[in-house]
C-alpha positions in Angstrom: 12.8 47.8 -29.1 11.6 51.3 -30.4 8.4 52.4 -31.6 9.5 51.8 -35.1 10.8 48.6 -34.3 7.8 47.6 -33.1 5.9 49.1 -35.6 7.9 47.3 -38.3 8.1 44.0 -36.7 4.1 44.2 -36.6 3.5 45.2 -40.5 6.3 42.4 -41.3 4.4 39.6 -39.3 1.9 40.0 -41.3 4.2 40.0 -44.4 2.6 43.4 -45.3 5.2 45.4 -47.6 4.8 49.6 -46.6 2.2 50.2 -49.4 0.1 47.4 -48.3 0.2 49.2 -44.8 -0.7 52.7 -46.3 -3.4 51.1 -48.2 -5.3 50.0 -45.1 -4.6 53.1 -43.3 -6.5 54.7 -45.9 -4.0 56.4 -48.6 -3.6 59.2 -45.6 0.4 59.0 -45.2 3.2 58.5 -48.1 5.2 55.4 -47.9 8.3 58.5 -46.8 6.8 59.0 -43.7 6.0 55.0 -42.8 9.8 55.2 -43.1 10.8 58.4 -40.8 8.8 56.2 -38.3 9.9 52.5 -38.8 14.1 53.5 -39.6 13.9 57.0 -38.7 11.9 57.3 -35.1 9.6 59.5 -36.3 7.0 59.9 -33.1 3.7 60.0 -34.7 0.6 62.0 -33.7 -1.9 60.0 -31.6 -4.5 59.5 -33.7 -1.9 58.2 -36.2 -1.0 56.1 -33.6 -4.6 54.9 -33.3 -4.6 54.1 -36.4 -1.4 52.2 -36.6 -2.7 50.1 -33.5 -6.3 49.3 -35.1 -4.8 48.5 -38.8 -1.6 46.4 -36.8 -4.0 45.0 -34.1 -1.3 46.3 -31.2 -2.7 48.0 -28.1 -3.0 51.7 -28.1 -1.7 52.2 -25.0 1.6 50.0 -25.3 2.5 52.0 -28.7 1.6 55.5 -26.6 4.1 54.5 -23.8 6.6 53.8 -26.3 6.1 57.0 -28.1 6.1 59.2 -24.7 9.1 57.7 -23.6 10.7 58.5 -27.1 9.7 62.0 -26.9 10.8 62.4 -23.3 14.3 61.4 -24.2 14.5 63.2 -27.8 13.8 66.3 -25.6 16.1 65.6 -22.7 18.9 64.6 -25.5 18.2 67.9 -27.4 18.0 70.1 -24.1 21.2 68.6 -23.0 22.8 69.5 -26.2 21.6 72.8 -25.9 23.0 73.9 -22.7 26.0 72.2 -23.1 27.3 74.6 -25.8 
């Protein structure tokens, strides 16, 4: 499962729609960018992320791991396609 995935599954357990998610994160994101994370993979900033794991009661520290271990292989994926030209 990705951190979108998770993310997704989280906000649909609670039978949230994506505005009702933005509304408790405070109006700070567009419902766009809830969607480059759930569908897209999206890896967003930590204190996004602490706020996604506060409003989605998920622990911090599960949703960073997932989000390093995104990053590491969206870099190693695009550094791979680099040198391989």
């Amino acid at each position: 499962m990705t951190l979108g995935e998770k993310i997704k599954a989280a906000r649909l357990k609670r039978g949230w729609t994506v505005k009702q998610l933005i509304e408790r994160l405070g109006n700070s994101i567009s419902s766009s960018y809830i969607s480059k994370i759930e569908i897209e993979g999206e890896i967003p900033s930590p204190k996004m992320l602490k706020s996604l794991s506060r409003v989605l009661e998920l622990k911090y520290d599960t949703l960073a791991t997932y989000a390093k271990e995104e990053k590491l292989q969206q870099f190693k994926k695009g550094l791979a396609q680099k040198y391989e030209q």
